[in-house]
N, C-alpha and C positions, 0 to 999 in steps of 0.2 A: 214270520219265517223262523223253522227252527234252529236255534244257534248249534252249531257243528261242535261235535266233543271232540277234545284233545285229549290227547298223554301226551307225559315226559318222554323226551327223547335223548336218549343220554348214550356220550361216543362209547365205545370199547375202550377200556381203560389197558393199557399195557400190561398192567401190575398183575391182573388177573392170569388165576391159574386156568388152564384149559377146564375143569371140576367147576368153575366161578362161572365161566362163559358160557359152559353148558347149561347151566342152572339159568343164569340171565338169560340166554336164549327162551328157556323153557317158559319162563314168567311171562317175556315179553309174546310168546306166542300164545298163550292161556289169555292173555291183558290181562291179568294181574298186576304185570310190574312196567316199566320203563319200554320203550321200543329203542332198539340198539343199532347204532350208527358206526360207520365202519370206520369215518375220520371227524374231528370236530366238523361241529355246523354252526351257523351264525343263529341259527332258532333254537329254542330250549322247548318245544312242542309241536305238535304233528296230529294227525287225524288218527283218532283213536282204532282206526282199522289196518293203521299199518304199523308191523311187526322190527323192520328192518332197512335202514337206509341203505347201498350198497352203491361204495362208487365202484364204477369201471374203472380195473386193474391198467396199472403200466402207465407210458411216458402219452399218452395219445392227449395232444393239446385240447381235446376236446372233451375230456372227463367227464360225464355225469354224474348227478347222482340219484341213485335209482331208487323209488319207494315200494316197498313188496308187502302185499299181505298179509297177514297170520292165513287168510285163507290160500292165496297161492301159494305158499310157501308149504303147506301141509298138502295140498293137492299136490304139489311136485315130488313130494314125500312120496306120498301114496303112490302114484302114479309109479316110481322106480321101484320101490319094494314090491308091489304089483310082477313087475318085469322081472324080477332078481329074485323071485321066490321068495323074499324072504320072512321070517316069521317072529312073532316078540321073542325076547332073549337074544336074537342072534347079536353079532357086533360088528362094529365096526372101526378100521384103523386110520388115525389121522395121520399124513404124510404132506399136508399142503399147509399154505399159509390160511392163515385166518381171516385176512384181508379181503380173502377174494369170494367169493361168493360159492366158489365147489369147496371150499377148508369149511366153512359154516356150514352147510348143507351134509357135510359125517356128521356134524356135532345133531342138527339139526334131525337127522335121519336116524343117529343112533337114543337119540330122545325118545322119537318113536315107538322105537322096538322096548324100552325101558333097561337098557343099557346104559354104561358108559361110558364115553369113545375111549379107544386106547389110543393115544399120546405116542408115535413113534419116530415124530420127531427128532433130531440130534441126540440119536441112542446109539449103543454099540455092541446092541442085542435088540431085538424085534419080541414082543409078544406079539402071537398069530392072533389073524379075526376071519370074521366071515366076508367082508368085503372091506374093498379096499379102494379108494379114490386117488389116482396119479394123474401124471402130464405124460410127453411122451418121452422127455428128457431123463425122468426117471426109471421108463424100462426098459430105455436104452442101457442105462446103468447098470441095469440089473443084468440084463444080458448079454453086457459085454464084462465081467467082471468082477462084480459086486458079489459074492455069493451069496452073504448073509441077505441082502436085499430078495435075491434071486427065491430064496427059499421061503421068508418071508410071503412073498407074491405066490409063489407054485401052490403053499398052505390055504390060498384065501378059494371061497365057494366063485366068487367073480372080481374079477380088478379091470374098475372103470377106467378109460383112459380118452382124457379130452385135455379141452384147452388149447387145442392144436392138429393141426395133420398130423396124420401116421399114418407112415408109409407101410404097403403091403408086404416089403421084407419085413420090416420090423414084426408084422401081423403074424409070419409065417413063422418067424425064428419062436418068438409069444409060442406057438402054438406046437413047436417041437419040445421046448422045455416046460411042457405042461404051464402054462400061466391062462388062464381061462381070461381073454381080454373080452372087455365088451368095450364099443368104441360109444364116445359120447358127441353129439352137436346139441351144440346151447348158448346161451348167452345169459347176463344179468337180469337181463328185459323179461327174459321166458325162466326166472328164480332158476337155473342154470340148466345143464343139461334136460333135454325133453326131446332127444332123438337115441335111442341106443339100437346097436347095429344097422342104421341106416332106417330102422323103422322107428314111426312116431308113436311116442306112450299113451297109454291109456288117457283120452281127452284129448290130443293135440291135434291140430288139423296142416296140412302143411299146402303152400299153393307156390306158383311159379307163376312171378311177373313177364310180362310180354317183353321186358327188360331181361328176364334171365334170375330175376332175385328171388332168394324166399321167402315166405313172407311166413308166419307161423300164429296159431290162434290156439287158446286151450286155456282150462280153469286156471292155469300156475301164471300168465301171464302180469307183468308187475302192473300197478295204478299207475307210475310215472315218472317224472323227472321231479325232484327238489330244486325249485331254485334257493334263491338266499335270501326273497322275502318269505319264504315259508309256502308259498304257495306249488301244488302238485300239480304240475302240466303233463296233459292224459299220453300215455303209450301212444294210443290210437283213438283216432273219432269213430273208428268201424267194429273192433276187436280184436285188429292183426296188427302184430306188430311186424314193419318191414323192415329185413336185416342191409346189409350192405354184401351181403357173401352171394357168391353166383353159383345156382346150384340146377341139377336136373331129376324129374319123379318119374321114376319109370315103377310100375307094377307094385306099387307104394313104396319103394325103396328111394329114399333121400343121396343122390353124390353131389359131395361139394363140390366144386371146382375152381375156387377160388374168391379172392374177395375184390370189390371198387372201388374200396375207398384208400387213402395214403396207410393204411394201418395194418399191420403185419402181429402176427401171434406166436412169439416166439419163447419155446420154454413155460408155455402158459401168461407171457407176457407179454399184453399189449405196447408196440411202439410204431413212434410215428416217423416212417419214412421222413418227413417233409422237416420234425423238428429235429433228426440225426444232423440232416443236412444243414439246417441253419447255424444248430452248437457248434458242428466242427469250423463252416466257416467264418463263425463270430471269433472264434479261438484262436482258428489259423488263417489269417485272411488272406494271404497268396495261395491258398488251396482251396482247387475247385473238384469237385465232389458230387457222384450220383450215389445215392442212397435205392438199395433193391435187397431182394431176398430170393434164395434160390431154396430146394427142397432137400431138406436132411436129415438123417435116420434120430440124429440125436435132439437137434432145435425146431425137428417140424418144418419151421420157415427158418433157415438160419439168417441175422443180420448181416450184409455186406456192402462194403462201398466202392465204386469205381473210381478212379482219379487218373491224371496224366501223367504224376510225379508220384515220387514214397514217400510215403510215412508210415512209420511206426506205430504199432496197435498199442502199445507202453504208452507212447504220446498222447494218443487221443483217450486211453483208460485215464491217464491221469485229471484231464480235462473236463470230463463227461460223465466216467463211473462205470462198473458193468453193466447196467442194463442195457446203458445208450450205446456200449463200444460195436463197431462188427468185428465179428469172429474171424473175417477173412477179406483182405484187400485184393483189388485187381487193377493191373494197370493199364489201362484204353490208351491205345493212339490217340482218341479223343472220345469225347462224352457224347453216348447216344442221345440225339434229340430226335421230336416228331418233324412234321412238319411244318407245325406253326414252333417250334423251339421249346416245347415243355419238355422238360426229362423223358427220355424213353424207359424207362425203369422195368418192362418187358424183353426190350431187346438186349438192356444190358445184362439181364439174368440170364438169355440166349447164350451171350457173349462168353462170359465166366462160365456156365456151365460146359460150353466147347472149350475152352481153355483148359479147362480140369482135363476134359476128354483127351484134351496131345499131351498132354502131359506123364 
């Protein structure tokens, strides 16, 4: 039997300049150099076919971590530049973290084109590019206010915008102040985005479970899951990887419609209904708590919790931190349950949304 070749797998070091990671990206996709991991790992090597570990972003107690190809990861390349016209030299602007799998994927894309990404990070001036990767949190920003952002975005040839729902205000307002949006659906699993405007990229195949889910199949699709003895447990046994989002295909056109499982995407960040609930009432144990999310032009999904009594969003920032806090409290007569007693966290988003409404 022949023995499986390794490389080094070495974390993303902090210290490095965006110019460092790019370049480390670039080796480790060549295999040349090291394959790069987005947090430490308990292994120091990996299957010489994969380029990039990537855990899934935010608080979701269920993290993985994801193994991606040199080959998927250049197929998801292709596949967008494909769709986005674009051609070597153009560029591209960083505006996301580096953590998450769309911040890696400008460095990665602008590699490509033999560029190098521009940096526009915590600036207080923009150099323009040809494309631009955001959430939707950010063009809300822009177009409520922001100018230098706002003009930034109107400059670029297309500004992807994923991570999260976006609502068809926000779509409309985009397209009166000239910002060319293209929307994204993706995940880590599918090396990120592999839906833009509701259609699937060059290679992707998308199908609908009898359950309602989508299930998605295409060259960009990752090898697996890393555990912690080093071994990669496969995406899929078939070649689809099944999401947890509930979606519908009509005349090839992908709508989401929501997601199954306790986990919300808010600001482009993953959080878990289920562990909101538990921090607050580890922290505050006379307070009882539904954790749900309603639809918001700025957080996509914004964070909120229901209770019978107040508290103070101070209180639980301090406790929790921003990612975990909600944006907005509501107070129930009492907490919706089903009928066996699990949280209603459907009806409570009903609830709060007609509350906004008399208000």
């Amino acid at each position: 039997m022949e023995e499986k070749k390794l490389r080094r797998l070495l974390p993303i070091q902090p210290e490095w300049s965006i110019p460092q990671l790019q370049e480390n990206l670039a080796v480790a996709l060549e295999g040349s150099g090291p394959a790069l991991s987005t947090k430490p790992n308990l292994i120091t090597e990996i299957d010489q076919s994969i380029a990039l570990v990537v855990n899934t972003s935010g608080s979701s107690s269920d993290a993985k971590s994801v193994a991606i190809s040199s080959d998927a990861l250049i197929a998801s390349t292709n596949a967008s530049h494909k769709y986005l016209g674009a051609t070597p030299g153009d560029s591209w602007s960083l505006l996301l973290p580096t953590s998450h799998i769309a911040g890696l994927n400008v460095l990665i894309r602008a590699t490509a084109l033999g560029s190098r990404v521009i940096d526009n990070r915590n600036v207080t001036s923009y150099i323009d590019a040809d494309f631009i990767s955001i959430v939707p949190t950010q063009l809300y920003k822009a177009l409520t206010g922001d100018a230098k952002l706002l003009e930034h975005l109107t400059a670029a040839e297309a500004v992807l915008v994923g991570g999260g729902p976006i609502s068809e205000q926000l779509k409309k307002e985009a397209a009166i102040k000239h910002v060319k949006v293209v929307t994204t659906y993706g995940m880590t699993e599918m090396s990120g985005g592999c839906v833009y405007n509701q259609k699937p990229l060059d290679g992707v195949e998308i199908k609908i479970t009898q359950e309602g889910l989508i299930k998605l199949s295409g060259p960009m699709i990752a090898t697996g899951y890393l555990s912690n003895d080093g071994k990669i447990n496969p995406i899929s046994a078939d070649g689809w990887f099944e999401s947890n989002d509930l979606g519908d295909l009509t005349a090839g056109m992908l709508k989401v419609s929501g997601r199954t499982d306790e986990v919300i995407i808010s600001g482009g960040e993953n959080i878990s209904l289920t562990l909101v609930e538990e921090l607050i009432t580890n922290n505050f144990p006379n307070f009882s708590v539904i954790a749900f999310a309603i639809p918001d032009p700025v957080w996509g999904e914004k964070l909120c919790i229901g209770a019978t009594t107040n508290i103070s969003i101070e209180e639980i920032k301090g406790k929790l931190g921003p990612l975990l806090t909600p944006k907005e409290i509501f107070i129930f007569d009492s907490l919706p349950v089903t009928e066996i007693g699990k949280a209603d966290r459907r009806r409570a988003a009903q609830m709060a949304v007609n509350m906004k409404g008399a208000n």
